[in-house]
N, C-alpha and C positions, 0 to 999 in steps of 0.2 A: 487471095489465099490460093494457093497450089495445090491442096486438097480437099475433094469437098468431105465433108462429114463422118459418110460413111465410111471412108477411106482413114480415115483419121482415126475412126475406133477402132478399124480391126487392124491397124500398124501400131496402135497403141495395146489393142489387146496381145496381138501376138509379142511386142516387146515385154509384157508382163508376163505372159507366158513362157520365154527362155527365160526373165529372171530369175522364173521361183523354179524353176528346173537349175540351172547356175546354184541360186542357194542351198538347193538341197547337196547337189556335188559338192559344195564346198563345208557344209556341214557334216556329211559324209567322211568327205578328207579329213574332216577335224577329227571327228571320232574314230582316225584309224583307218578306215577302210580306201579299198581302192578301186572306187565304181569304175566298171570296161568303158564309159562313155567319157573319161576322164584321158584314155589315151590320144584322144585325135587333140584333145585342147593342148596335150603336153606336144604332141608333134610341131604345133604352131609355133608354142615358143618353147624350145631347146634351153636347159641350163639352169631354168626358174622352178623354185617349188609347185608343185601343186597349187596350195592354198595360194600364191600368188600369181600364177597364170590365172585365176576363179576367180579373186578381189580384180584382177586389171578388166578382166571380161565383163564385171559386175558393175564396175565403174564409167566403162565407155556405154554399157548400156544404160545406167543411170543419165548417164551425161544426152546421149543422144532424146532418150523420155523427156528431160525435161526442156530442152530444146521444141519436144514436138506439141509436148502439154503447154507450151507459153507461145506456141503458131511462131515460133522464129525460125525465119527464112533459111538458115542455115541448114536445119534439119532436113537430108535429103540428099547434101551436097556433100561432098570430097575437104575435107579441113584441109588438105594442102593445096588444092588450085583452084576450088569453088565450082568445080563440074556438078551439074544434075546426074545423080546416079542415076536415078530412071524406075519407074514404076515393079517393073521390072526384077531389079535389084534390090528394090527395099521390097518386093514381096515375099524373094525368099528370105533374106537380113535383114531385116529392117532395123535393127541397130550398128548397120555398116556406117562407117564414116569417110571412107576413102573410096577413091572411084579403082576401077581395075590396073591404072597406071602405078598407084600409087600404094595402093593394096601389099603391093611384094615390098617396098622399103621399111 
């Protein structure tokens, strides 16, 4: 195992902790409004609604939880080239899936 325990909980708590921050922006959006924390996700991706910058963000970080809840090895690593992002990087992201290379494609 790659991480022991304690590690595991609070990458797992923190990943629950931007989700339910995610879903309230995107419940937000629903209902109208335009929370200011809304701008820097729309900086990332140009062109996309709101509500769908929120569902994709919502999604990878779904996708990486259950990765980390099922101890699969993948969790941690880069989906395009299989690099260990590093303690590091999942402590500030911990639902990154791309290392820095791969990050800007």
């Amino acid at each position: 195992m790659r991480f022991d325990t304690a590690t595991l909980a609070r990458l797992r708590r923190d990943l629950m902790r931007r989700g339910a921050t995610l879903a309230t922006l995107l419940a937000e959006v629903l209902a109208g409004k335009r929370p200011p924390q809304l701008v820097q996700l729309l900086n990332q991706k140009p062109g996309k609604r709101p509500e769908e910058v929120l569902r994709l963000a919502l999604d990878q970080l779904e996708s990486q939880r259950k990765l980390l809840d099922q101890g699969d090895d993948r969790y941690g690593r880069c989906d395009t080239c299989g690099a260990d992002l590093g303690m590091a990087a999942l402590g500030e992201m911990p639902w990154a899936d791309r290392c820095a290379v791969h990050a800007a494609s």
